[in-house]
PyMOL CGO cylinders between C-alpha atoms (Angstrom):
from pymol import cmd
from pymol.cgo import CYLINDER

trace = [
    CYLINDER, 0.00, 0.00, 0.00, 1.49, 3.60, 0.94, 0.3, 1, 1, 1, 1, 1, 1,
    CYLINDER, 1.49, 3.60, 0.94, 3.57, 2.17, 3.34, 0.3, 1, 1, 1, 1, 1, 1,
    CYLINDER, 3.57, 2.17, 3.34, 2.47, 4.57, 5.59, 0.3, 1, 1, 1, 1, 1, 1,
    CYLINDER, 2.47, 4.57, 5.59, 2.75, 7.90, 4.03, 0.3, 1, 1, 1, 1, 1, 1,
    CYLINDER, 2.75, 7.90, 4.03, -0.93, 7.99, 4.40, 0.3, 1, 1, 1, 1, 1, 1,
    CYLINDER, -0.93, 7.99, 4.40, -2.42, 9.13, 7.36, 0.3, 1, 1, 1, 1, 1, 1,
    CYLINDER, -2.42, 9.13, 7.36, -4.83, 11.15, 9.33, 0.3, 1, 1, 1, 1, 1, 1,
    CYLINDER, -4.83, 11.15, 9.33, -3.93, 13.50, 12.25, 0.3, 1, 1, 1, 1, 1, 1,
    CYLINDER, -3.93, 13.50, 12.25, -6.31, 12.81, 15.40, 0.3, 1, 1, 1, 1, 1, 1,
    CYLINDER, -6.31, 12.81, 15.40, -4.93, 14.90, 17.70, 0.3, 1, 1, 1, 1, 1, 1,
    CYLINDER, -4.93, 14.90, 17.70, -1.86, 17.79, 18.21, 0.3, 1, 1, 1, 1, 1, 1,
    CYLINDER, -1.86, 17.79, 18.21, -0.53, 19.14, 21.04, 0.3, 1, 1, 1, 1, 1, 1,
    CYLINDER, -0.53, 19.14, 21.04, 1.73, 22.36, 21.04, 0.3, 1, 1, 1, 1, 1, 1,
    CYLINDER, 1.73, 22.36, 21.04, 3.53, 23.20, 24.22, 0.3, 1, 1, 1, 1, 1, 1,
    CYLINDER, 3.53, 23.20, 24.22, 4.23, 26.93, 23.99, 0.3, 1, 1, 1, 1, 1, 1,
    CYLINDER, 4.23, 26.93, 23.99, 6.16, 29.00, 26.89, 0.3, 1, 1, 1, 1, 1, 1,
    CYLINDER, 6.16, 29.00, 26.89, 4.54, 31.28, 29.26, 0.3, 1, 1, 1, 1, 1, 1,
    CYLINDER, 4.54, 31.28, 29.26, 4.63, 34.96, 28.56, 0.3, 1, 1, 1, 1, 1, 1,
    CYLINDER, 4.63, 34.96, 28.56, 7.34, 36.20, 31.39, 0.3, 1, 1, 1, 1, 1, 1,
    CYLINDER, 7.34, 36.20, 31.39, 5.45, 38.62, 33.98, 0.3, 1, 1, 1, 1, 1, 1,
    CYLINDER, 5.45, 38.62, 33.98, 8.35, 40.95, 34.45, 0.3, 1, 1, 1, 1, 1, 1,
    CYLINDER, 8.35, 40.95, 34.45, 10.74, 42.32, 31.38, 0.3, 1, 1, 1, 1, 1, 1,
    CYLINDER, 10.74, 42.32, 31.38, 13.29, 45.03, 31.66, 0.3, 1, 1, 1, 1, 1, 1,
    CYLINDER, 13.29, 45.03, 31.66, 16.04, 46.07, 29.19, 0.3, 1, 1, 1, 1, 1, 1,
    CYLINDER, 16.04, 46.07, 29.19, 19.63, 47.61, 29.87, 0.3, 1, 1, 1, 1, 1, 1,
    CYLINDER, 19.63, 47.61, 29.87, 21.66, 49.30, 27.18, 0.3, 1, 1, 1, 1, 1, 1,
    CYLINDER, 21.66, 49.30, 27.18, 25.29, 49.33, 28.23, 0.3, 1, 1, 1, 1, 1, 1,
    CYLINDER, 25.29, 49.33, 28.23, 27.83, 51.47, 26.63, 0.3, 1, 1, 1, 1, 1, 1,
    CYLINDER, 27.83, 51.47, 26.63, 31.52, 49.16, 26.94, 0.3, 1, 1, 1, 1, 1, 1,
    CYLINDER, 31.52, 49.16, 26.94, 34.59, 50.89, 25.69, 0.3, 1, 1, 1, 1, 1, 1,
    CYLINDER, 34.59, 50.89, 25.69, 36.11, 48.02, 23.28, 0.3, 1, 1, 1, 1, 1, 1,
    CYLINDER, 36.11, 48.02, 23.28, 34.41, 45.11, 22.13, 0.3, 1, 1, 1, 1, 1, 1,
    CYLINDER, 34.41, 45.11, 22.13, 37.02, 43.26, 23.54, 0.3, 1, 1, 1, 1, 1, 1,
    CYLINDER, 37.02, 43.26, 23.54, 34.95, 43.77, 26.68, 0.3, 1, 1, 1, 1, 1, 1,
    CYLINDER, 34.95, 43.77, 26.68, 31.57, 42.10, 25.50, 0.3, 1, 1, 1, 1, 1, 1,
    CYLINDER, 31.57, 42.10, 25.50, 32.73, 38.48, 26.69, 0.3, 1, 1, 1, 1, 1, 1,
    CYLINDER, 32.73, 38.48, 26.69, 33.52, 39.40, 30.35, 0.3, 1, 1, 1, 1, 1, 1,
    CYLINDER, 33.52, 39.40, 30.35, 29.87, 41.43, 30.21, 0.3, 1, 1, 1, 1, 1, 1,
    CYLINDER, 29.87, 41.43, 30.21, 28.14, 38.19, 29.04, 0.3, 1, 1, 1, 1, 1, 1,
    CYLINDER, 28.14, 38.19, 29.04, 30.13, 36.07, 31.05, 0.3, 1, 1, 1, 1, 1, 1,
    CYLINDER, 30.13, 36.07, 31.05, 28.91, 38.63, 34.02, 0.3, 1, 1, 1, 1, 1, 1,
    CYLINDER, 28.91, 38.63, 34.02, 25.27, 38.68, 33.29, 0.3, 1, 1, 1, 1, 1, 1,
    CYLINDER, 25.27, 38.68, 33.29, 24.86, 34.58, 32.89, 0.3, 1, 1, 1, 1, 1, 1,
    CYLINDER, 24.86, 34.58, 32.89, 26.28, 34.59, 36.33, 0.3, 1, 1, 1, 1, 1, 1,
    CYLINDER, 26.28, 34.59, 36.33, 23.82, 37.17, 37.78, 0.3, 1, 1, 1, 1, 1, 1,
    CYLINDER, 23.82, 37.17, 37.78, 20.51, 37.12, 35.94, 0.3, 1, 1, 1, 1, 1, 1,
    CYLINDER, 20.51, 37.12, 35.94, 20.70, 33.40, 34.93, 0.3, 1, 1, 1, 1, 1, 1,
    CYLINDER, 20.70, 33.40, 34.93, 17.60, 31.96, 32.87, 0.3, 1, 1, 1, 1, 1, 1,
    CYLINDER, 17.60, 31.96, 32.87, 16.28, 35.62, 33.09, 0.3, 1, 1, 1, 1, 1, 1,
    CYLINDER, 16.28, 35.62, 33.09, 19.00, 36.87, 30.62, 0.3, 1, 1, 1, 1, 1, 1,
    CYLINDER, 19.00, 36.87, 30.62, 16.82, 36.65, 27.58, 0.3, 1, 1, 1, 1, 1, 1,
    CYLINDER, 16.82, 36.65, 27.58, 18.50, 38.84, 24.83, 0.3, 1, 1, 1, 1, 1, 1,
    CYLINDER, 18.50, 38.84, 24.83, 22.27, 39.84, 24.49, 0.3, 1, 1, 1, 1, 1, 1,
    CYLINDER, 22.27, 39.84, 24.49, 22.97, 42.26, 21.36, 0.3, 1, 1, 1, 1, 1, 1,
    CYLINDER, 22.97, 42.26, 21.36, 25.61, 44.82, 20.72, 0.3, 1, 1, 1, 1, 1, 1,
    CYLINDER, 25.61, 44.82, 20.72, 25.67, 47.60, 18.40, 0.3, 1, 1, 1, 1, 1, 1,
    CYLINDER, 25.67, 47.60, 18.40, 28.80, 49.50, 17.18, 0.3, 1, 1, 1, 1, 1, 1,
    CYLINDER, 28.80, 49.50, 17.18, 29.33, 52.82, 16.56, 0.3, 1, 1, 1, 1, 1, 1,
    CYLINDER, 29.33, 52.82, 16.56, 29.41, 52.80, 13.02, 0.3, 1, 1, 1, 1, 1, 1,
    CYLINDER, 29.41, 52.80, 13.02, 25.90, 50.80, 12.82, 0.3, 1, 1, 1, 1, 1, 1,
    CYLINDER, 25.90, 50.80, 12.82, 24.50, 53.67, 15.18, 0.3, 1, 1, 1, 1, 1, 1,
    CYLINDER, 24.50, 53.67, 15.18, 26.31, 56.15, 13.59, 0.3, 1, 1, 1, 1, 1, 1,
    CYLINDER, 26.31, 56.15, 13.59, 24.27, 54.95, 10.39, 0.3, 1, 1, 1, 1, 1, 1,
    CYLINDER, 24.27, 54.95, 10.39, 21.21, 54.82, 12.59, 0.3, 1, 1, 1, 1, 1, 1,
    CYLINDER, 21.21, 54.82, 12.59, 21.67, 58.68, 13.49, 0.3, 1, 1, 1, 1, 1, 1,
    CYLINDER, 21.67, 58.68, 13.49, 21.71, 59.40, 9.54, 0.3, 1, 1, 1, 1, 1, 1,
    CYLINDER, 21.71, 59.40, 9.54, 18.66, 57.25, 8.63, 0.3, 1, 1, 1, 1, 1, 1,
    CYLINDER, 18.66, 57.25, 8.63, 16.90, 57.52, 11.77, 0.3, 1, 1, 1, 1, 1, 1,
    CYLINDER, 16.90, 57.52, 11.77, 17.88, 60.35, 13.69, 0.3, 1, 1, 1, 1, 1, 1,
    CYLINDER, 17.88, 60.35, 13.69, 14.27, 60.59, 15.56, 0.3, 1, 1, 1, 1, 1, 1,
    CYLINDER, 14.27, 60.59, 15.56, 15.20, 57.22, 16.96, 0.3, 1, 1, 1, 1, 1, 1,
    CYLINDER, 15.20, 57.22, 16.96, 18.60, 58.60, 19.29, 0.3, 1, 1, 1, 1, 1, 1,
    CYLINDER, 18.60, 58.60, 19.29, 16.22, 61.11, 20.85, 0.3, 1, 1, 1, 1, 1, 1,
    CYLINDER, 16.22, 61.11, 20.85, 14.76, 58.22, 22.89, 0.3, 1, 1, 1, 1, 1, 1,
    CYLINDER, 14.76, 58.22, 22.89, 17.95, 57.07, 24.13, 0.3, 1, 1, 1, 1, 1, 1,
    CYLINDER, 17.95, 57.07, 24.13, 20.00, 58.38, 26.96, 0.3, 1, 1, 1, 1, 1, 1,
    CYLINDER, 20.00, 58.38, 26.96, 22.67, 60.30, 25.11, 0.3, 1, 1, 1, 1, 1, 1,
    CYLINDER, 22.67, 60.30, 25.11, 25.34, 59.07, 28.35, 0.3, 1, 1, 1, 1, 1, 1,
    CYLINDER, 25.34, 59.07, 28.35, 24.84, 55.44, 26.47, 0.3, 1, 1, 1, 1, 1, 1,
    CYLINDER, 24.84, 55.44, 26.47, 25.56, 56.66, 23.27, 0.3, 1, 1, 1, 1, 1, 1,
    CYLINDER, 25.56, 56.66, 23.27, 29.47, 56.92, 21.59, 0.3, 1, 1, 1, 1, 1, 1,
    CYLINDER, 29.47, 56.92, 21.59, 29.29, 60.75, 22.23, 0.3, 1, 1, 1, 1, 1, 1,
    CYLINDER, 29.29, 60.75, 22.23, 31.59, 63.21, 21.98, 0.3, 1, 1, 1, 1, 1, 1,
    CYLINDER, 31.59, 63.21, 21.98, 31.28, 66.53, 24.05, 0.3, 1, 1, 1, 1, 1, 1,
    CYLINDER, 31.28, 66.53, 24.05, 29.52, 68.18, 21.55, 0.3, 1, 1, 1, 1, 1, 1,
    CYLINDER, 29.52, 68.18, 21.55, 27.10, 65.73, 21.11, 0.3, 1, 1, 1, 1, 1, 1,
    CYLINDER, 27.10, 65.73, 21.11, 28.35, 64.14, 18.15, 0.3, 1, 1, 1, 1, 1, 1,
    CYLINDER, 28.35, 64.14, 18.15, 28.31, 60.26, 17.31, 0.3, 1, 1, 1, 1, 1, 1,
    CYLINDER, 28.31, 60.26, 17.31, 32.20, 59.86, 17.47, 0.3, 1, 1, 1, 1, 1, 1,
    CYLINDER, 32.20, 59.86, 17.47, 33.79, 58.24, 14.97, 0.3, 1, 1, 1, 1, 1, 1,
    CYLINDER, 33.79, 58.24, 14.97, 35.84, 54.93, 15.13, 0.3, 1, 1, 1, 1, 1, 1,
    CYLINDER, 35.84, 54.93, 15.13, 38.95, 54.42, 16.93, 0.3, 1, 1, 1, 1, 1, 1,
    CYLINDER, 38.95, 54.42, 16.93, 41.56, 52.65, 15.80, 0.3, 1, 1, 1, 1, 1, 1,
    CYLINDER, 41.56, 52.65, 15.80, 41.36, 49.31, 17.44, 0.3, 1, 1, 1, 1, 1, 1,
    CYLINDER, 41.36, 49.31, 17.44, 44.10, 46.52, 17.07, 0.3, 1, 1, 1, 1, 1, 1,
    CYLINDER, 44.10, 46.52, 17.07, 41.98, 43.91, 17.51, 0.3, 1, 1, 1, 1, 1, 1,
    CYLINDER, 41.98, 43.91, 17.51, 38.29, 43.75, 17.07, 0.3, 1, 1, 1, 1, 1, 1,
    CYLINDER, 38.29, 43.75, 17.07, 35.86, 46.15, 16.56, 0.3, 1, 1, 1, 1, 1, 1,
    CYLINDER, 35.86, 46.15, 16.56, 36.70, 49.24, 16.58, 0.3, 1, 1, 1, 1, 1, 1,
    CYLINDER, 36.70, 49.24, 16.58, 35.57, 52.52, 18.54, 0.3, 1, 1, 1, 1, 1, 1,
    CYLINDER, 35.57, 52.52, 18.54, 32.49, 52.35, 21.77, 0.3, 1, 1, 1, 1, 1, 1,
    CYLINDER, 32.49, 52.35, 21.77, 29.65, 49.89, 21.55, 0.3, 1, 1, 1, 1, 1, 1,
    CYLINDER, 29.65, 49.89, 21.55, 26.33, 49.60, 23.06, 0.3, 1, 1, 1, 1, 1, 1,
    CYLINDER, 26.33, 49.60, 23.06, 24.84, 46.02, 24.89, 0.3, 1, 1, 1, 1, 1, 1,
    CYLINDER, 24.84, 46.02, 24.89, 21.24, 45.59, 24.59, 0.3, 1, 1, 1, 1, 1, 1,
    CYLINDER, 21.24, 45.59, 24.59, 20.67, 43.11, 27.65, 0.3, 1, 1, 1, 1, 1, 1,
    CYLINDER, 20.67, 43.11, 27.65, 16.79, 42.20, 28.21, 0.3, 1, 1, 1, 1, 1, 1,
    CYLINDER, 16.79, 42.20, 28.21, 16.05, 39.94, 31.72, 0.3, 1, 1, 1, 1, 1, 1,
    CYLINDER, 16.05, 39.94, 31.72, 12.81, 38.72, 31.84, 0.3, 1, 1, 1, 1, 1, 1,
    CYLINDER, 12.81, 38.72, 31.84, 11.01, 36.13, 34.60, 0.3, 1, 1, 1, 1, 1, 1,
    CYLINDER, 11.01, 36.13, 34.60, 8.33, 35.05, 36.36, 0.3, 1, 1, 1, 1, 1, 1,
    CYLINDER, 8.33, 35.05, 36.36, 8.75, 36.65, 39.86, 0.3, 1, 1, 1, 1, 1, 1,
    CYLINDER, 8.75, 36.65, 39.86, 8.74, 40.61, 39.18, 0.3, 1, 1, 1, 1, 1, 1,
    CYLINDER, 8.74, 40.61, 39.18, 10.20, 41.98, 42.81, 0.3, 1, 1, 1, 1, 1, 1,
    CYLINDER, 10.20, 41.98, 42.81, 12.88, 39.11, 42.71, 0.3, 1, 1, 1, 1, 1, 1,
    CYLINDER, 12.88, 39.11, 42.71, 13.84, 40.24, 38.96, 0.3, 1, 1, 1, 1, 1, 1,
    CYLINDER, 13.84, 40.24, 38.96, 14.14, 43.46, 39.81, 0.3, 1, 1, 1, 1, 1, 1,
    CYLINDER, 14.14, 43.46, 39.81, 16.57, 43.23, 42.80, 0.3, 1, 1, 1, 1, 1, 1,
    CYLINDER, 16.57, 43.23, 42.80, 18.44, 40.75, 40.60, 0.3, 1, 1, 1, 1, 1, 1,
    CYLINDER, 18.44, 40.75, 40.60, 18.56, 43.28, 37.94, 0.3, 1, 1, 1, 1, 1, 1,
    CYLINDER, 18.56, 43.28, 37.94, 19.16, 45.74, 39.48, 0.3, 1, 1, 1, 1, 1, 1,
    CYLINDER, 19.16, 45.74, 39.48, 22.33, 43.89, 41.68, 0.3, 1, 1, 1, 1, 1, 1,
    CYLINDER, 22.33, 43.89, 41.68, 24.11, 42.59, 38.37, 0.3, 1, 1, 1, 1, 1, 1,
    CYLINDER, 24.11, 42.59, 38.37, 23.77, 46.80, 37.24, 0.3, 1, 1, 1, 1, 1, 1,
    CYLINDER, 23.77, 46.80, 37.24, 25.51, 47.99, 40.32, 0.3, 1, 1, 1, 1, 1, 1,
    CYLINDER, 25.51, 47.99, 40.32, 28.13, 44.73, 39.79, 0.3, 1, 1, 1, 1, 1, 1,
    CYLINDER, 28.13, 44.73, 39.79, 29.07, 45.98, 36.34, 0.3, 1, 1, 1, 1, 1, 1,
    CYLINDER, 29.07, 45.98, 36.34, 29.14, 49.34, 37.03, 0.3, 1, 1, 1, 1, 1, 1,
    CYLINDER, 29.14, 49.34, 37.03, 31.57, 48.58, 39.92, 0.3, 1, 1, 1, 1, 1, 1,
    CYLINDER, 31.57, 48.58, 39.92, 33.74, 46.64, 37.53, 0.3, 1, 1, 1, 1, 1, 1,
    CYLINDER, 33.74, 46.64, 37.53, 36.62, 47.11, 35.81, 0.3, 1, 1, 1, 1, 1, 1,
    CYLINDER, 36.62, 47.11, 35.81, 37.55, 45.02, 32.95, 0.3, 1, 1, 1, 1, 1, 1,
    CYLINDER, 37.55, 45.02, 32.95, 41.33, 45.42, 33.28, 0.3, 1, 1, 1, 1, 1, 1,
    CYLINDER, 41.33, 45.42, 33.28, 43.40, 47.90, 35.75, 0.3, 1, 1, 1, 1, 1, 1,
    CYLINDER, 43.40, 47.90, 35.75, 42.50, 51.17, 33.83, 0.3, 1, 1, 1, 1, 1, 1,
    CYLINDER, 42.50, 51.17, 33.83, 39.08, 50.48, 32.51, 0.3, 1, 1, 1, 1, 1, 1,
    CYLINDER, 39.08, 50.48, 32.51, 35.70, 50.27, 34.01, 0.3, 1, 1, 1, 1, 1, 1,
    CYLINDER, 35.70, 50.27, 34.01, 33.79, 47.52, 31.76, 0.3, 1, 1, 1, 1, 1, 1,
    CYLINDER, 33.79, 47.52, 31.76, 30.64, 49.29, 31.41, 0.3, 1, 1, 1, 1, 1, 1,
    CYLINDER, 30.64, 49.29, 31.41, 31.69, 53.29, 30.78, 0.3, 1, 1, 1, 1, 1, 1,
    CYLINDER, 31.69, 53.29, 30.78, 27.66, 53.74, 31.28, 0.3, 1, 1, 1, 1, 1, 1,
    CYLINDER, 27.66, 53.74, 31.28, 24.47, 52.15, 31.68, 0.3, 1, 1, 1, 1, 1, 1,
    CYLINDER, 24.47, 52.15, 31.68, 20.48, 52.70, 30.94, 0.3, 1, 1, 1, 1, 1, 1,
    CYLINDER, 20.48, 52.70, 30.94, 17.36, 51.21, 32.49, 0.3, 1, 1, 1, 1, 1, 1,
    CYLINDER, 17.36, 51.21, 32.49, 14.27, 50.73, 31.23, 0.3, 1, 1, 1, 1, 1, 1,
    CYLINDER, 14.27, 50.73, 31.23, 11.37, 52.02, 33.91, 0.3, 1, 1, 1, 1, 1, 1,
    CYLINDER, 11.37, 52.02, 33.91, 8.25, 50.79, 31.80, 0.3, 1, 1, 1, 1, 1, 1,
    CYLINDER, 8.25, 50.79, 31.80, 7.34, 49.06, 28.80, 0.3, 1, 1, 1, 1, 1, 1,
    CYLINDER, 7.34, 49.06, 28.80, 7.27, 52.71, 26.16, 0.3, 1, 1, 1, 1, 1, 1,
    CYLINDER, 7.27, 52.71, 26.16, 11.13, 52.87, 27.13, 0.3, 1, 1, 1, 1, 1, 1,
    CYLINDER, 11.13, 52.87, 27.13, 11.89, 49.22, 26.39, 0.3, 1, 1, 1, 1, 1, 1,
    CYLINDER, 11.89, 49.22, 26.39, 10.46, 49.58, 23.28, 0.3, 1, 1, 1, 1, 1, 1,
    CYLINDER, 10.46, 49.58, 23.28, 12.28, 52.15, 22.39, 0.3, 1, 1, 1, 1, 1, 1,
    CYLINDER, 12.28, 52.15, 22.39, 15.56, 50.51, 23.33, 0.3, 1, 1, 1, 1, 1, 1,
    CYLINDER, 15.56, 50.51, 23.33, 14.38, 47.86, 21.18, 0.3, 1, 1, 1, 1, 1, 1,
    CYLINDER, 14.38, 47.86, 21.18, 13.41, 49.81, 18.11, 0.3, 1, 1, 1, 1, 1, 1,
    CYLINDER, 13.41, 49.81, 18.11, 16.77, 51.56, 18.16, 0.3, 1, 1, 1, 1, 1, 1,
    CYLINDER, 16.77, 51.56, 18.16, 18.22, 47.66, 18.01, 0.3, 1, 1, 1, 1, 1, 1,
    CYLINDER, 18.22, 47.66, 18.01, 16.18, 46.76, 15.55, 0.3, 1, 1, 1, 1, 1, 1,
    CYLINDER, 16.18, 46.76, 15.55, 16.26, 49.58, 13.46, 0.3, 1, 1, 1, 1, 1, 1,
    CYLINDER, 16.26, 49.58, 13.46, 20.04, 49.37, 12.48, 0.3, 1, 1, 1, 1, 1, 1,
    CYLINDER, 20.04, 49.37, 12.48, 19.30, 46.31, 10.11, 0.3, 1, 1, 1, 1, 1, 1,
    CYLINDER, 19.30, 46.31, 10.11, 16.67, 48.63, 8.27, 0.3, 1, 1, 1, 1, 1, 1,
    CYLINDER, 16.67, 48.63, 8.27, 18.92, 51.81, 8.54, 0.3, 1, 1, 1, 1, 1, 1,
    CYLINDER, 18.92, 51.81, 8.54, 21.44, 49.87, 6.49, 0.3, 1, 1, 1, 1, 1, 1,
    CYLINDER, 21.44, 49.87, 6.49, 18.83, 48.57, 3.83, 0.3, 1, 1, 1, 1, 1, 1,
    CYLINDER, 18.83, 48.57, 3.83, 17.55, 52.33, 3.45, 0.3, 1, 1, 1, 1, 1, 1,
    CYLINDER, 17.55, 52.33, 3.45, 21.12, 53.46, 3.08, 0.3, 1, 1, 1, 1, 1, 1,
    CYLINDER, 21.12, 53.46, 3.08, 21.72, 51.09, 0.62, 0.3, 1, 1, 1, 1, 1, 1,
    CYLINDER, 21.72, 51.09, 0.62, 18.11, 51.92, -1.43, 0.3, 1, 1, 1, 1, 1, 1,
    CYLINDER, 18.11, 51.92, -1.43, 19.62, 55.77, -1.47, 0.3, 1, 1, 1, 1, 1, 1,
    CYLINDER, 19.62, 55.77, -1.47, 22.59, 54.86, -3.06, 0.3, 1, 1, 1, 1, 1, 1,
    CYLINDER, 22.59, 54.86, -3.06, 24.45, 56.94, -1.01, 0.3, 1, 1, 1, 1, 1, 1,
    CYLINDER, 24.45, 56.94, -1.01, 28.11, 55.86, -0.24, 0.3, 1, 1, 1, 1, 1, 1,
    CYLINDER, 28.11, 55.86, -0.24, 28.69, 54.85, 3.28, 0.3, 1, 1, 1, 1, 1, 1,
    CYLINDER, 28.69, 54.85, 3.28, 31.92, 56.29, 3.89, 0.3, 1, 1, 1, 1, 1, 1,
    CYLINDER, 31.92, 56.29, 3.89, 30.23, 59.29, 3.08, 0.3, 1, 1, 1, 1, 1, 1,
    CYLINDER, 30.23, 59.29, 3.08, 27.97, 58.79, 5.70, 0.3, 1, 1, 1, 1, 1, 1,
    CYLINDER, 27.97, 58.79, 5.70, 30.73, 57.58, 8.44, 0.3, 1, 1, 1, 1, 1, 1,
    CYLINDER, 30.73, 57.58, 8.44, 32.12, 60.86, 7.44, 0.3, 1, 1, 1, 1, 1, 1,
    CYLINDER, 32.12, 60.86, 7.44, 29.33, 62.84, 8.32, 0.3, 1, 1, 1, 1, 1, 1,
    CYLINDER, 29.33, 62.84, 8.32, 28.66, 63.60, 12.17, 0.3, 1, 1, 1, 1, 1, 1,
    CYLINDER, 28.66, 63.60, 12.17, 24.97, 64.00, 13.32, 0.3, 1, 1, 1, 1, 1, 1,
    CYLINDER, 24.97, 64.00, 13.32, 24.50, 66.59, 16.51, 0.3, 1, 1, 1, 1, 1, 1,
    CYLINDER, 24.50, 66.59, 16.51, 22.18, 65.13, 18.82, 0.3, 1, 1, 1, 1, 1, 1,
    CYLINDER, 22.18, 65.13, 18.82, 21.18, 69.25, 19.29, 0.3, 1, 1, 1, 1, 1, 1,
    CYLINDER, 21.18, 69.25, 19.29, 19.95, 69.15, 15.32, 0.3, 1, 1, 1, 1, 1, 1,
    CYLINDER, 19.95, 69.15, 15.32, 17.84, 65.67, 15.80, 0.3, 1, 1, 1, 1, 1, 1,
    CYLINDER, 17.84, 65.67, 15.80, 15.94, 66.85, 18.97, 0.3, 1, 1, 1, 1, 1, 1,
    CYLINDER, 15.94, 66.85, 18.97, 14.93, 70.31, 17.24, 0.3, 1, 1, 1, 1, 1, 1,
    CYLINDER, 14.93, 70.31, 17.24, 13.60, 67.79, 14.67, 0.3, 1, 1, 1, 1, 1, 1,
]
cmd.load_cgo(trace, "trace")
């Protein structure tokens, strides 16, 4: 016969996870990528099963963002942002290994027990604050909270908007060195 390639489906059951009752997300601005390892290593150790999300952005991605997307770095604390004085998206250092220039950690915890997840949250922020990745350098140079859901959004738009920012860049035709070359003032984007 069909040798068993025929067949009717009685029954299906799907296990799917629960929706996590608390959810926060932390944008972390780390000096080198060289750093990013001893940050993850950090945050399995402190938030566990809640660490849910781990990205990283670098400067020129965000830098790219600004361009496309400047309405986007409004919503962001500018202290998390590769900034120079003048509120300018700085431009790559030169790195010898690596990545070049800042970057910015998008860590999301999420759980099941919302006080617990917030005092373990908020213990692994004050850890990597505290924290120096070698004698000179504090791992995490600064550090962003989300307070509500609007705000994690927002971290998370500005995440997933670099993907797109690229695309759009691309559909412009306009040469990327020529936008690496160009520095976007924070002041400009917020008249905006």
């Amino acid at each position: 016969g069909a040798e068993g390639t025929l067949g009717v489906i009685t029954k299906v059951s799907i296990a799917l996870a629960t929706k996590p009752l608390s959810s926060s997300v932390l944008l972390a601005k780390l000096s080198s990528f060289n750093q990013i390892h001893t940050l993850l290593k950090s945050a399995k150790t402190h938030l566990d099963a809640n660490l849910s999300a781990f990205e990283f952005m670098d400067t020129n991605s965000l830098r790219v963002l600004g361009t496309v997307f400047p309405h986007l770095l409004t919503k962001i604390p500018p202290g998390v942002l590769p900034m120079d004085s003048n509120g300018n998206l700085l431009q790559n250092q030169p790195s010898s290994r690596g990545i070049p220039g800042d970057v910015v950690v998008l860590m999301e915890s999420s759980g099941s027990n919302t006080e617990l997840d917030a005092i373990r949250l908020e213990t692994f922020l004050t850890h990597i604050i505290n924290t120096t990745a070698d004698s000179s350098m504090p791992l995490v140079v600064d550090a962003a909270l989300s307070m509500d859901s609007s705000q994690e959004a927002a971290m998370w738009n500005v995440r997933e908007s670099v993907s797109v920012s690229l695309m759009e860049l691309c559909r412009q035709n306009i040469s990327i060195s020529n936008i690496l070359s160009h520095k976007t003032n924070t002041n400009d984007v917020q008249k905006q």
